[in-house]
DRENDO-1510 file (C-alpha; in Angstrom, 1 decimal, always signed):
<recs>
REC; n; res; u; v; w
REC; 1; UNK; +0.0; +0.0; +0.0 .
REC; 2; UNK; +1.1; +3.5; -0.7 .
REC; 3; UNK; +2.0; +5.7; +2.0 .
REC; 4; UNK; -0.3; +8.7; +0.4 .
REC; 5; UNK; -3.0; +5.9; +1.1 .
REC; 6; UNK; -2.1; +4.7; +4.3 .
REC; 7; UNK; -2.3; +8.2; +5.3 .
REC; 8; UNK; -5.8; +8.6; +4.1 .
REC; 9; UNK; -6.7; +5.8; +5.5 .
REC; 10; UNK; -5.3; +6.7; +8.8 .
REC; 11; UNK; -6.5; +10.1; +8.8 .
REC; 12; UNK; -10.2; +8.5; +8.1 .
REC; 13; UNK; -10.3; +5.9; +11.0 .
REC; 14; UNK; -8.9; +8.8; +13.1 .
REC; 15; UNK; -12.2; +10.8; +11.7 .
REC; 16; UNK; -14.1; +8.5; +12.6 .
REC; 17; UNK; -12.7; +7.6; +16.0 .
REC; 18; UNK; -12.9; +11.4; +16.6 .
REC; 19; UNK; -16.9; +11.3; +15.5 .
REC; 20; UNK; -17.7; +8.9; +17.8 .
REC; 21; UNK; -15.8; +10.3; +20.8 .
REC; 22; UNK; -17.6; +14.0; +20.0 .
REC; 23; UNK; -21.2; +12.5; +20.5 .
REC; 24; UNK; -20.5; +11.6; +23.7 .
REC; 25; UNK; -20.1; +15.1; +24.4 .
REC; 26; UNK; -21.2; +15.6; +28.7 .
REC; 27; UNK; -20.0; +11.8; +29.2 .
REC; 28; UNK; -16.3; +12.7; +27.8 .
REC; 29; UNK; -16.0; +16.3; +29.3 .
REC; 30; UNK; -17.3; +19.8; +27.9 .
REC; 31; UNK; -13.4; +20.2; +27.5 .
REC; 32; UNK; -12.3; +16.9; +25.8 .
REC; 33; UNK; -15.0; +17.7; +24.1 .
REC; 34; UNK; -13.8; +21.1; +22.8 .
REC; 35; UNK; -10.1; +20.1; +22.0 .
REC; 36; UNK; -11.5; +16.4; +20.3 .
REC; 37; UNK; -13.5; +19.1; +18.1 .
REC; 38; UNK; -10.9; +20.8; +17.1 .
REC; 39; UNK; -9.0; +17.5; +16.0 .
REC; 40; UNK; -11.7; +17.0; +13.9 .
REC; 41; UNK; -11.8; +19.9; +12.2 .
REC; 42; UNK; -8.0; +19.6; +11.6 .
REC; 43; UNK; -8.3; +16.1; +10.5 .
REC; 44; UNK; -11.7; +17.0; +7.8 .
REC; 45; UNK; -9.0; +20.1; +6.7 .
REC; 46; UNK; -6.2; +17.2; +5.6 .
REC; 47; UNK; -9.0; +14.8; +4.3 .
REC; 48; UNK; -9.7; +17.4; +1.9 .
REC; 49; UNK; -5.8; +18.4; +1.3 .
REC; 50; UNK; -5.3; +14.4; +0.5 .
REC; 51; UNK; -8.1; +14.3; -2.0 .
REC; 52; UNK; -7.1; +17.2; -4.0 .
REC; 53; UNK; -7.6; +15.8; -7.3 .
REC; 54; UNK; -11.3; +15.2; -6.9 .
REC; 55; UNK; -12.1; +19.0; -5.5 .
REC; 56; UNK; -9.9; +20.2; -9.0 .
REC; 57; UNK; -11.9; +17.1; -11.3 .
REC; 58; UNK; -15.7; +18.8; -10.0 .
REC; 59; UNK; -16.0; +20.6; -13.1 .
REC; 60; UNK; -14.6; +18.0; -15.5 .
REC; 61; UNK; -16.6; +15.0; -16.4 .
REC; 62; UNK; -19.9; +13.2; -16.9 .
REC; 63; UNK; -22.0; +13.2; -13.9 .
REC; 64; UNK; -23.6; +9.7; -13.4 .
REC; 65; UNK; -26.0; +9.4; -10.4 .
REC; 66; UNK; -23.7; +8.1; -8.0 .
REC; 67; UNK; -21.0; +10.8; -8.7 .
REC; 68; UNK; -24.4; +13.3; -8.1 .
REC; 69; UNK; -25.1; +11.6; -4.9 .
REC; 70; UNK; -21.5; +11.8; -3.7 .
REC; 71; UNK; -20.9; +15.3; -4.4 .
REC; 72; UNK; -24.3; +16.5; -2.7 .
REC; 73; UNK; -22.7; +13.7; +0.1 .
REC; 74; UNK; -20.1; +16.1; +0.3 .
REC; 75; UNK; -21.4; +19.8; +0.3 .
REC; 76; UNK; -24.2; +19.0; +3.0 .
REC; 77; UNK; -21.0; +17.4; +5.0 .
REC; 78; UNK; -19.3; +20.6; +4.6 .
REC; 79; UNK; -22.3; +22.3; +5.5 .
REC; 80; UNK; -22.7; +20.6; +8.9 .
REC; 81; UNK; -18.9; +20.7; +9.4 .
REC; 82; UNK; -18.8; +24.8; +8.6 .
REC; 83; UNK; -22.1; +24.9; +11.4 .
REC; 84; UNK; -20.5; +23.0; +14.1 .
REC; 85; UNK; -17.0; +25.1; +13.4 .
REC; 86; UNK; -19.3; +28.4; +13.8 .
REC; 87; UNK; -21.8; +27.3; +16.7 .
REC; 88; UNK; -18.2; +25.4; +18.2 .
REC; 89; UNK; -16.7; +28.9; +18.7 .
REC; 90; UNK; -19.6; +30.8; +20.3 .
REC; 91; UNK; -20.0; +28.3; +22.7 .
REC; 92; UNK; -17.1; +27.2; +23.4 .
REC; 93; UNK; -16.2; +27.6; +27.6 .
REC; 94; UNK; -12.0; +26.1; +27.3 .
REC; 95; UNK; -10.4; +25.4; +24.5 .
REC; 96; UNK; -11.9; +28.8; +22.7 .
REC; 97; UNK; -12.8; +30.8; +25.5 .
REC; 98; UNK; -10.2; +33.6; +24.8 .
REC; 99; UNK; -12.3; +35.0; +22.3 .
REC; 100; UNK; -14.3; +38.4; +22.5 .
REC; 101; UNK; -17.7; +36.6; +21.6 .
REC; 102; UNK; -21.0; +37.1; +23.5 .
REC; 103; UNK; -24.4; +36.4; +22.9 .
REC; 104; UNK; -25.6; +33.7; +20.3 .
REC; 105; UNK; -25.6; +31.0; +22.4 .
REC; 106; UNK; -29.3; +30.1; +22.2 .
REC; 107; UNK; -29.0; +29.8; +18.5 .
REC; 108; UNK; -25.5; +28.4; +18.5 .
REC; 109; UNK; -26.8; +25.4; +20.9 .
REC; 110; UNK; -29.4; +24.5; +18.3 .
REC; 111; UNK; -27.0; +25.0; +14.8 .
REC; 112; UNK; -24.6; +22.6; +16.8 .
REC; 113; UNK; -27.2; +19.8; +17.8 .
REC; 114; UNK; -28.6; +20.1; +14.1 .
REC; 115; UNK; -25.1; +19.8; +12.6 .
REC; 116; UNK; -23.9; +17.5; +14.8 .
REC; 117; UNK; -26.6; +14.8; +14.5 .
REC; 118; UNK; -27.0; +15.4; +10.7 .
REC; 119; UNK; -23.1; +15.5; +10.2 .
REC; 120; UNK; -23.1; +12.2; +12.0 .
REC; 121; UNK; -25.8; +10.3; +9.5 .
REC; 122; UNK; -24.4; +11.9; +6.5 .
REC; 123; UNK; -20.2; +11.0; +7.2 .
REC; 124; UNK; -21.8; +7.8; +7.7 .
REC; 125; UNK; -23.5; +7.5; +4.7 .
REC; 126; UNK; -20.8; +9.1; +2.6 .
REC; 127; UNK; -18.6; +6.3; +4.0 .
REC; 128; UNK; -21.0; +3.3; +3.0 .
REC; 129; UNK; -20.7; +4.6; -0.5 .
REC; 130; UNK; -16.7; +3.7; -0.3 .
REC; 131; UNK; -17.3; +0.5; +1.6 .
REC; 132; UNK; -16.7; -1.4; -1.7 .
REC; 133; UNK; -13.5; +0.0; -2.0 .
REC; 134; UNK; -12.5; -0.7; +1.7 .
REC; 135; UNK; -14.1; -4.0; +1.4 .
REC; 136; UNK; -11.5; -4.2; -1.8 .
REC; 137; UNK; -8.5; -3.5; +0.3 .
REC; 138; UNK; -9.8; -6.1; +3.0 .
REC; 139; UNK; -9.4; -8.6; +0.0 .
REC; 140; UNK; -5.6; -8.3; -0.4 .
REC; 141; UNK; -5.2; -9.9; +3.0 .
REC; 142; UNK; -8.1; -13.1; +2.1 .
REC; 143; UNK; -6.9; -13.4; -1.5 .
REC; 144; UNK; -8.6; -17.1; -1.8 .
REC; 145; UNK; -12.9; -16.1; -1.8 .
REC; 146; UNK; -14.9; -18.0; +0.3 .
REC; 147; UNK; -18.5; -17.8; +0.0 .
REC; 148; UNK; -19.3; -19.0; +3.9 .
REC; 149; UNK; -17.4; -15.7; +5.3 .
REC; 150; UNK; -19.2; -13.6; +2.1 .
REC; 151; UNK; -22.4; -14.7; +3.9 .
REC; 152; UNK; -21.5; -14.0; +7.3 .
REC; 153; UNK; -20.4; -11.0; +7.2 .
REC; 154; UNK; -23.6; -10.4; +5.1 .
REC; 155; UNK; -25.8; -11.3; +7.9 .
REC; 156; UNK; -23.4; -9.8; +10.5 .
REC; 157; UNK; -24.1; -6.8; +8.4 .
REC; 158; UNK; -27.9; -7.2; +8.4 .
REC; 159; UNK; -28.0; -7.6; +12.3 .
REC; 160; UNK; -25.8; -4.6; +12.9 .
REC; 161; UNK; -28.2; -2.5; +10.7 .
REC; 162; UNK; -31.5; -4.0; +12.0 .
REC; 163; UNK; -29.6; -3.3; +15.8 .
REC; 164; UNK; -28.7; +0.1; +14.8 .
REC; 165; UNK; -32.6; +0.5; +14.0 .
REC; 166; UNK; -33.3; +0.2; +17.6 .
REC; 167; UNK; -30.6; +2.1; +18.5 .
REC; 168; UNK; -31.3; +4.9; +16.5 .
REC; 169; UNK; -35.3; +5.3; +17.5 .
REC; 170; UNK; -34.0; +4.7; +21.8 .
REC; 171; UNK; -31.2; +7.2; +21.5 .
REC; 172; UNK; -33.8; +9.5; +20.1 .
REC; 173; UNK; -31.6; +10.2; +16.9 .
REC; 174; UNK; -34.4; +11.6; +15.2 .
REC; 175; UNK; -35.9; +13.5; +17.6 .
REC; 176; UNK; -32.2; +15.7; +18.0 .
REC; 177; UNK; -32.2; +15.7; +13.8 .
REC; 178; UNK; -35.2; +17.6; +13.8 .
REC; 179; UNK; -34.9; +19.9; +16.8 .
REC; 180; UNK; -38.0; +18.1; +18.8 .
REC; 181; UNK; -35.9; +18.7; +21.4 .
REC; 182; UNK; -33.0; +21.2; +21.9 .
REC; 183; UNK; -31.4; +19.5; +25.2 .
REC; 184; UNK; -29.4; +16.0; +24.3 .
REC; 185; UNK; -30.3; +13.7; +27.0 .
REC; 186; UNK; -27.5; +11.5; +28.4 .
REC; 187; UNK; -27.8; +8.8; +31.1 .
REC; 188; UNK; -24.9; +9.1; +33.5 .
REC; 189; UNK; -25.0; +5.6; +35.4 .
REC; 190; UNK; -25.1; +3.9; +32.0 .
REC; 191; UNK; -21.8; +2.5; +31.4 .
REC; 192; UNK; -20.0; +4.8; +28.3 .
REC; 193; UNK; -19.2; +1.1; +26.3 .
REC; 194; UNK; -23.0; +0.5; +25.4 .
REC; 195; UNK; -23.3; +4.4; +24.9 .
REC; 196; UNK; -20.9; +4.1; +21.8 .
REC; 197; UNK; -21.8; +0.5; +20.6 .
REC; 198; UNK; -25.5; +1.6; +20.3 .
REC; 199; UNK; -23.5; +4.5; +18.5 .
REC; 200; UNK; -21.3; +2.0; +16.4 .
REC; 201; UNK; -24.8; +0.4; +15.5 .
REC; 202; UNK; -26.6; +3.8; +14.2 .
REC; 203; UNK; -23.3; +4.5; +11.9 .
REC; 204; UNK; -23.0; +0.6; +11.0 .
REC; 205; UNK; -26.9; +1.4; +9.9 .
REC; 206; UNK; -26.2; +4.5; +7.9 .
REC; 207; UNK; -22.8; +3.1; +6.1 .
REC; 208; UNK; -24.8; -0.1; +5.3 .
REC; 209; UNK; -28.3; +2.2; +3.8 .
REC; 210; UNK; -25.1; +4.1; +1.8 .
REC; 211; UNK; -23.4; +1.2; +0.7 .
REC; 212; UNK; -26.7; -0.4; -0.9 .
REC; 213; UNK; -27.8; +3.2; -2.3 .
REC; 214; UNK; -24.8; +2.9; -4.0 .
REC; 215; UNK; -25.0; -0.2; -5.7 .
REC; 216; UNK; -28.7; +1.0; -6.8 .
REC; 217; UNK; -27.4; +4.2; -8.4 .
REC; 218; UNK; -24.5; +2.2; -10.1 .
REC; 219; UNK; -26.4; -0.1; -11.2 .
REC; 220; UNK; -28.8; +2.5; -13.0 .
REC; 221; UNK; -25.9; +5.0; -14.1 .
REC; 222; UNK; -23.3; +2.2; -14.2 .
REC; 223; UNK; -20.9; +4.6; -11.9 .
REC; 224; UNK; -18.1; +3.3; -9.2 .
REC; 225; UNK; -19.2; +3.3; -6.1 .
REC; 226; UNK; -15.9; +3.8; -4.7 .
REC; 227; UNK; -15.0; +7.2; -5.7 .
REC; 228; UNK; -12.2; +9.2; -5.0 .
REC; 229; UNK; -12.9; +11.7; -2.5 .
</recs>
């Protein structure tokens, strides 16, 4: 592998390490919180330094419906990303609080729930549409196929996403998306280790929905579901 892509690849699983750890938010600290944040911005910044090419390629080529679902993928990401970086500032109490900033904080609260819970349902979505090329690079180290672990990871696939149902709808998932309710409700007996494999669940459930969007698009536009960027 080359070490351009083994740095994408870190820089990714660190992404989404760092996504996970920020929607813990009270249960990890208003502070770890902040500086983890921050990482994340840093590492989205280098995500987009490493894939270059494909900012410079928008304007050059055909369009096929999975390149049109990627690229909207990618400007509502940005969107959410530019909303928590903005609402991320006003409120933030330690890692930020040198700033001259007042006021805002109502309407900061709610642009960073709203881009937070959206962000989190659309990276994970924009990474089921390059699970085909991750699944790709899992090949190179089971080069002989084997249908029996095709099918189980199939069905360990199918359980994750039916788990990550239930997860979604009793982590009330939905109800933060749509601002039923602008205070995140976190239970602080519960142990953190079911907090984020309920979490691991919801993503498994949004990278699976993307993977299989993608295979329907390419299957009517004859795209790659794999992509660049």
């Amino acid at each position: 592998m080359k070490p351009k892509m083994i740095l994408k690849l870190a820089v990714d699983i660190g992404m989404t390490a760092a996504l996970l750890l920020l929607m813990a938010y009270e249960l990890v600290g208003q502070a770890a919180h902040e500086w983890i944040g921050i990482g994340m911005f840093v590492l989205f910044v280098i995500h987009h330094i490493l894939n270059g090419s494909w900012i410079r390629n928008l304007l050059r080529g055909r369009y096929n419906p999975v390149r049109i679902m990627q690229t909207g993928l990618v400007l509502l990401i940005l969107c959410a990303m530019a909303g928590l970086m903005v609402s991320g500032i006003i409120l933030s109490r330690h890692a930020l609080s040198f700033l001259p900033i007042k006021g805002g904080r109502s309407f900061a609260r709610n642009l960073h729930m709203l881009s937070a819970y959206w962000g989190f349902v659309l990276m994970s979505v924009h990474l089921g549409f390059h699970w085909s090329m991750m699944m790709g690079m899992a090949k190179k180290f089971f080069p002989k196929p084997s249908a029996v672990r095709k099918w189980v990871l199939r069905i360990l696939a199918l359980v994750i996403a039916g788990y990550g149902v239930y997860a979604f709808i009793r982590r009330d998932i939905g109800i933060y998306m749509l601002l039923r309710s602008h205070f995140v409700f976190f239970d602080y007996e519960e142990p953190l280790v079911f907090f984020y494999l309920d979490y691991i669940a919801v993503m498994g459930l949004f990278i699976w929905i993307g993977n299989y969007v993608c295979v329907g698009l390419r299957m009517i536009g004859k795209g790659q579901c794999e992509g660049k960027h």
